[in-house]
N, C-alpha and C positions, 0 to 999 in steps of 0.2 A: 303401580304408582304412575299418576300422568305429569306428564312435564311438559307447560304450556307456551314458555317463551326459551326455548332453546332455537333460536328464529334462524342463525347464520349457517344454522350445517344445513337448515331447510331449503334455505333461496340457493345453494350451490347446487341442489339434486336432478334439478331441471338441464342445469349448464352440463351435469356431467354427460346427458346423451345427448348433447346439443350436435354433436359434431363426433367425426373421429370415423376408425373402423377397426379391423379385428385387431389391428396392431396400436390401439388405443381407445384404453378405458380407465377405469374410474381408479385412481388411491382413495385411502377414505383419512381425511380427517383425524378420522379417531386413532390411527393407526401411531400416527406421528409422536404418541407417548413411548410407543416400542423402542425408540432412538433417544431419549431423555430420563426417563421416568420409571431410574430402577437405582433402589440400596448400591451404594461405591462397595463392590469386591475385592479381596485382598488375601492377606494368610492370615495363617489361623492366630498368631501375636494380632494383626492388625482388627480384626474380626470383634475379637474379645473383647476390645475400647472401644468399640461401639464405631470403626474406622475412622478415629482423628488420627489423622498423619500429616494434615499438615503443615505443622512446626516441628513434628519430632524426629523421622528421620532415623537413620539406621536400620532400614527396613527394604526389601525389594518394589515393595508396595509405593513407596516415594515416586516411584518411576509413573506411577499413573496418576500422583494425587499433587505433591510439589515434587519434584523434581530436582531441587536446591537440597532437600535431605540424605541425596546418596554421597553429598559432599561428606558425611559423618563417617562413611567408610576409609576405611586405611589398610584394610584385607581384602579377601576375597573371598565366596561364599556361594553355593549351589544348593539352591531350595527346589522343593514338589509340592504342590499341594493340592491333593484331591480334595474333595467332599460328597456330601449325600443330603440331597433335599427330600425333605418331607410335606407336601403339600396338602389342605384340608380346605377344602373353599364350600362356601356356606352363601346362596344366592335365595332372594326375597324377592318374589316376583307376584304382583297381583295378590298380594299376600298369602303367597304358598310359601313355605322354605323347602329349598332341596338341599342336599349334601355329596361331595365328591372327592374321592380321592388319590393324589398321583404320587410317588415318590421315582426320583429320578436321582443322576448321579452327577456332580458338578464338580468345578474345576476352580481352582485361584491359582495365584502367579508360578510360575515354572519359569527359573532360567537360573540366570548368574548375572553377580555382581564383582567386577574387578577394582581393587582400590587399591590407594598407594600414597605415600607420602613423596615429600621432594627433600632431596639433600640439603638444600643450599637455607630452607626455610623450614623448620620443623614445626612450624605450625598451620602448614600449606599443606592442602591434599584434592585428589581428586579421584573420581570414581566413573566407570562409566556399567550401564548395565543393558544386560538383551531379555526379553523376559516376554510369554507367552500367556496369557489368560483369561478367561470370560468374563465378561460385562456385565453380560445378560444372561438368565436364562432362560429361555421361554415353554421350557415343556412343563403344561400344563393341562390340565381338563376343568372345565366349568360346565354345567350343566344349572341350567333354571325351567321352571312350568308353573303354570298358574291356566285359569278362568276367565275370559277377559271378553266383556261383552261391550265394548268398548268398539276395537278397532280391529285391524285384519291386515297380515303382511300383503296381502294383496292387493291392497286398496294402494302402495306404494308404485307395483306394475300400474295400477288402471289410472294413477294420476300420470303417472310417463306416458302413455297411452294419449289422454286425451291432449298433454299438452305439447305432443311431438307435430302435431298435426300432419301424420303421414296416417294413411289405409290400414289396415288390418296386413295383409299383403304382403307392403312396403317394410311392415315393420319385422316380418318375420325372414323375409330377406334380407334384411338390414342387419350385418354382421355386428353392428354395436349397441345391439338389444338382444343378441343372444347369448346372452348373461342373466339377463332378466326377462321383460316382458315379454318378451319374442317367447321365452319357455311358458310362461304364462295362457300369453294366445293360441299357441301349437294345441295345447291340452286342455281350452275351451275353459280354464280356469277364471281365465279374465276374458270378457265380450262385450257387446255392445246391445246395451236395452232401449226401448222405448218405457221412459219414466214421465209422467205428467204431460204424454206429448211430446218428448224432447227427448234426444235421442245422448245416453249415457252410456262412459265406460264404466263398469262395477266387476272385481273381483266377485266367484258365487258367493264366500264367506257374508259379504254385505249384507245377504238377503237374511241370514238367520238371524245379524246383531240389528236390522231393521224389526225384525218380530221378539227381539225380547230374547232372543236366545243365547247360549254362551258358547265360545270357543274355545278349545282347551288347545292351549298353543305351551311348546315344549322346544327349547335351545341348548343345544348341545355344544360346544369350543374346544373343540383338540388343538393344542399349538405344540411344535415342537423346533428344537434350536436354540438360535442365541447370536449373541454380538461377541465376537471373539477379537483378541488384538495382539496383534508384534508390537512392541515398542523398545526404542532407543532411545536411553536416557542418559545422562551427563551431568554431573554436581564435582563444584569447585569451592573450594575456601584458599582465603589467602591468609588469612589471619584468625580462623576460628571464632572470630565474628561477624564476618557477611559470609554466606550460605546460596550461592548461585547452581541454576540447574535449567536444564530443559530437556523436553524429552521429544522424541519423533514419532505417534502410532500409525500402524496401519490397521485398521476394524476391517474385521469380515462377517459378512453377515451371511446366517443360515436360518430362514425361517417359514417355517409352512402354518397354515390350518386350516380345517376342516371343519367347517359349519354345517350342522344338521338341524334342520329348520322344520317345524311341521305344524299342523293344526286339524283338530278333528271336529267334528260335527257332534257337539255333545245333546241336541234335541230328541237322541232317540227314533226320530224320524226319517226311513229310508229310500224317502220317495221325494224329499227335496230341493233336490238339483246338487247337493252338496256331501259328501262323504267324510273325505281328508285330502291332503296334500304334503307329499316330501318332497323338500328341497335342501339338495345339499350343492356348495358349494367349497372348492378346494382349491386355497392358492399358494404358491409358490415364491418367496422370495432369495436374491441372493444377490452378492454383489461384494465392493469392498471401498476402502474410501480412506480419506488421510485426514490427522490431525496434528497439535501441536499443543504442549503443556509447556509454559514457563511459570518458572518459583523462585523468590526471595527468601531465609532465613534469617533472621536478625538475634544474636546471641549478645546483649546486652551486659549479662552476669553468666555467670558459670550455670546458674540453673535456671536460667529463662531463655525460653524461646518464642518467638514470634515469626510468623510466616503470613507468604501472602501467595497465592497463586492464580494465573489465567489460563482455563482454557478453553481454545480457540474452538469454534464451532467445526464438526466433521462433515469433509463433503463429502456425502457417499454416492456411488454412481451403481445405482438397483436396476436389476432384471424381475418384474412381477410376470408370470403364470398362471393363470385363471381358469376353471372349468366350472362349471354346472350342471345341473339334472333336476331334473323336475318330474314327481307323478304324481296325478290324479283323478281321485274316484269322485265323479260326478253324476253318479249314481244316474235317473233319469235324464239329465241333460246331456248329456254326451260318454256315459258311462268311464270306462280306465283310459288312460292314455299317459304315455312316458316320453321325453327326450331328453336328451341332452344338448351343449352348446355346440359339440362338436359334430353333431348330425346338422346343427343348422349351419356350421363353417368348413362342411366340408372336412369333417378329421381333423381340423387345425386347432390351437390354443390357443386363446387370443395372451400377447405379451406385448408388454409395454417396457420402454426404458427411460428411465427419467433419474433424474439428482434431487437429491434430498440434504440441504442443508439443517445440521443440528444447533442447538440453543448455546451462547455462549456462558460458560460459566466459571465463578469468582468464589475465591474460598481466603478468609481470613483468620489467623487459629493463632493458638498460645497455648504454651507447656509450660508447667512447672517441674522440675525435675532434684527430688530430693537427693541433698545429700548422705554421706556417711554417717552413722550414728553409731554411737558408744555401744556395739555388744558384739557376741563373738562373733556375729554371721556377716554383720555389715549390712544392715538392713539397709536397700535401699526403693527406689522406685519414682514414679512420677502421675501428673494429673493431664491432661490433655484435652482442648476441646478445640472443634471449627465450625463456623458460620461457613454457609455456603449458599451463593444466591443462583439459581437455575430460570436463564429468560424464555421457557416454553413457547410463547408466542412468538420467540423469535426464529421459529422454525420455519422454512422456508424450500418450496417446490419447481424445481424448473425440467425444461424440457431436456433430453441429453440428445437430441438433434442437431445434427451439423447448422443446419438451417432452416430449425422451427417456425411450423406455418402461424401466422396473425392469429388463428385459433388456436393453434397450441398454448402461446405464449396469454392467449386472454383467459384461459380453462387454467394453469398454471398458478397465473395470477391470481385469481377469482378464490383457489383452491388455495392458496395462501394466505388470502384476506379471511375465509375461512377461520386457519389455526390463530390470526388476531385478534377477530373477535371473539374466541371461545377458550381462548389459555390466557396463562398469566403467566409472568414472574413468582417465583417459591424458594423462601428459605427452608433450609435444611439443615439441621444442628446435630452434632453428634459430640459426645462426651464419654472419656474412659479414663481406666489407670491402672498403673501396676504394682505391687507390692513383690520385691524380690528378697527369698528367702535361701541367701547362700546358691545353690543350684538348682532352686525351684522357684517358680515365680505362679503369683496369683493375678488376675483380672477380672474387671469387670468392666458395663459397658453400656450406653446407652444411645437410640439415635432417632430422629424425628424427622420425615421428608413432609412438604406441606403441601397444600393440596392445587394441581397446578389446573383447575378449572376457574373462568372467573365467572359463571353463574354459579350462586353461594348455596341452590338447591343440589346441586352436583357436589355430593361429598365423597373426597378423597385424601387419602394420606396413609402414610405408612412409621409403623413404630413398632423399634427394634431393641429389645435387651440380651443380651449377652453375656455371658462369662467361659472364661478358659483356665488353663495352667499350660506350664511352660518346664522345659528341663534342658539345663543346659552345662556343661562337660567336656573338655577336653575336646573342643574344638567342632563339636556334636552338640543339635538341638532339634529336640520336639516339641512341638505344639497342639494343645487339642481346644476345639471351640465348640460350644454351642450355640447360635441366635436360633431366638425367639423374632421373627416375623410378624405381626396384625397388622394387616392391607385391608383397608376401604376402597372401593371404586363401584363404579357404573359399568351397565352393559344394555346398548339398544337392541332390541332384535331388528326394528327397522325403523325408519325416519318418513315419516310422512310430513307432505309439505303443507296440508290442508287441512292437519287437526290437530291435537294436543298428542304428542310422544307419549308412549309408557317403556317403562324402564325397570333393569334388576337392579337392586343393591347388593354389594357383593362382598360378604368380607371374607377372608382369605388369612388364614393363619399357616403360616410357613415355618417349617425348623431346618435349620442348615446345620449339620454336624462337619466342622471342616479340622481337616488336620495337615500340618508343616512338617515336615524334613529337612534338615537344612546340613549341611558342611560346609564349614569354614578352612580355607587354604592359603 
């Protein structure tokens, strides 16, 4: 699939090797969804309604979503909640499908909630909570391959190339090309021709899709980790009908992947100039960063509720890790040849550190909450939904330099104009409920993230159905969940400045089987 006006991640590609050295290089863009652009995690109660929490409240889960709902508490309570993902991702590339699949083990909130009333006012309470659990999870495998007589990861080196306007040389000494092109030129992969008299850089691939022929080019995405968080949370009532809270996180981020990139020479032909090429690439993230949730509940009637919550974008302060390798067989023109980044840095890896600000976001929600009804059990239960607006383009890059040089701060900048022009703003709906039966409770659940690209050829989005049951006893409750996951998204193998993109569609079916523990004290 070609994609012909995705024009802002192109005009950035040039700025990225404009400048810098082994202790600066490229974020990418794309990446900035990893800090935004994942289903809200919870327990296994919260999971089951598809995660509207916020107007409902009595949940550990408050503490991430409003914060105003652990005002609901007047106990105290220690939950665990593991889970177990099931991952099936399904990529369309040049129109091949491939299929792959990962199943991993996951985590929701862990900790405790303390609550309490007050003497003097029996309808006044407050609560505070610590609580430990994953955001994100990132371990995943994606693989796509197709036929593509089109274009060539290479022709991305040979456009660096020509518009660095440095030597052949210069560029492979040049510690801020030995990520790319530098591995390129080492192994005669990318050179320099005489074409109509005029003297060109050209990856070899070019020359086969100049004759008609095709490249079977094949992508491989190991990711593993996650966004993990501490948070301190805090919910007050004075009167059982306003509902105050705010909570304190600290996010930790762990996350790596491993790109395996490659392309072969599908003409059958072993005499011209071109074989295959592997490139792999493995980077490293980590860091940690702070944020801030406040919540409003508003209890109008005994069974409604209304919430509102903000929260504040997270600044994180990342350490990225980088390494490369590159081989290839160029059969007659220079036959095999291997390196890597660190044979051209001297053993070193090139790391960057930089702040990453996250997207601010707004959730407004309503509950119905039934009352008692005439039978023995006392049926009771509620309905629950929240609006949630996520400003993706308001993500935002800066240097973590004491005293970032006029380059850093303009490649920062540049690199943030970037995520404006290529994200959007995206509502996210989610709706659930509970039907409680005596000491068993049912759920069910539904949830919709919308698509945070704002070219309308880029489709993405995620839709989540769930259901659980619930048991609860004598101070003792379990919880078991299932969601159903369908993720849509994109994946570039490479960005070329100078022709039409081709791109996987990806959709990604996930199951989370999550379960709660909980005691009451």
């Amino acid at each position: 699939m070609l994609m012909t006006n995705y024009i802002s991640m192109k005009r950035i590609l040039l700025l990225l090797f404009t400048f810098g050295s082994i202790n600066l290089i490229a974020q990418n863009p794309l990446d900035v969804l990893n800090y935004s652009y994942y289903p809200q995690n919870g327990t296994a109660r919260n999971l089951a309604i598809g995660g509207a929490m916020g107007s409902l409240g009595g949940d550990i889960t408050a503490t991430y979503v409003n914060p105003a709902g652990l005002g609901f508490y007047r106990t105290g309570e220690f939950v665990f909640t593991p889970g177990y993902l099931l991952n099936n991702n399904k990529g369309v590339y040049r129109e091949t499908t491939s299929k792959e699949k990962k199943n991993v083990f996951g985590l929701g909130p862990v900790g405790f909630v303390i609550g309490s009333g007050f003497r003097h006012n029996p309808k006044a309470a407050q609560a505070v909570s610590i609580a430990f659990t994953q955001n994100a999870s990132f371990n995943n495998t994606i693989k796509y391959s197709g036929l593509n007589n089109y274009s060539s990861y290479s022709e991305m080196w040979a456009e660096e190339v020509a518009k660095s306007g440095r030597t052949i040389d210069e560029i492979i000494t040049d510690p801020q090309y030995s990520l790319t092109s530098a591995l390129g030129l080492y192994t005669y992969l990318v050179d320099t021709f005489r074409v109509n008299n005029a003297i060109q850089v050209k990856g070899l691939p070019e020359f086969l899709l100049d004759n008609g022929k095709a490249l079977f080019q094949q992508n491989s995405l190991e990711t593993k980790g996650g966004i993990y968080e501490l948070a301190l949370g805090y919910g007050y009532t004075g009167n059982e009908k306003f509902y105050f809270g705010g909570t304190l996180g600290i996010p930790i981020v762990s996350y790596s992947r491993t790109t395996k990139y490659s392309e072969k020479d599908t003409s059958g032909n072993t005499n011209n100039g071109f074989g295959y090429f592997n490139y792999q690439e493995n980077l490293k993230t980590s860091g940690g960063g702070l944020n801030a949730k406040l919540g409003l509940i508003y209890r109008p009637q005994e069974y409604i509720r209304l919430g509102i919550a903000v929260h504040t974008p997270t600044i994180y302060f990342l350490t990225d890790k980088r390494s490369a390798s590159l081989e290839a067989e160029t059969e007659n023109y220079n036959q095999y040849a291997k390196i890597t980044s660190e044979d051209l840095n001297g053993g070193a890896i090139a790391k960057t550190k930089y702040q990453l600000l996250s997207p601010w976001k707004f959730i407004i929600s309503g509950s119905y909450v039934f009352r008692e009804i005439e039978n023995v059990k006392k049926q009771k239960g509620f309905i629950s939904a929240d609006i949630e607006y996520v400003n993706h383009k308001g993500s935002s890059f800066y240097s973590n330099a004491e005293q970032p040089t006029d380059e850093e701060k303009t490649y920062y900048k540049a690199l943030t104009q970037v995520v404006r022009n290529d994200y959007k703003g995206a509502f996210n709906f989610r709706l659930g409920g509970e039907l409680k039966f005596n000491i068993i409770m049912a759920r069910l659940g539904f949830a919709y993230y919308g698509n945070p690209y704002k070219d309308k050829s880029l489709k993405a989005n995620k839709t989540l159905v769930s259901g659980g049951l619930g048991y609860r006893h004598k101070g003792m409750f379990i919880d078991l969940t299932y969601v159903h996951n369908i993720s849509k998204n994109i994946s570039f193998p490479y960005i070329l400045e100078d022709r039409a993109n081709t791109f996987a569609s990806l959709k990604q079916q996930k199951g989370n089987i999550m379960a709660t523990i909980g005691f009451k004290f």
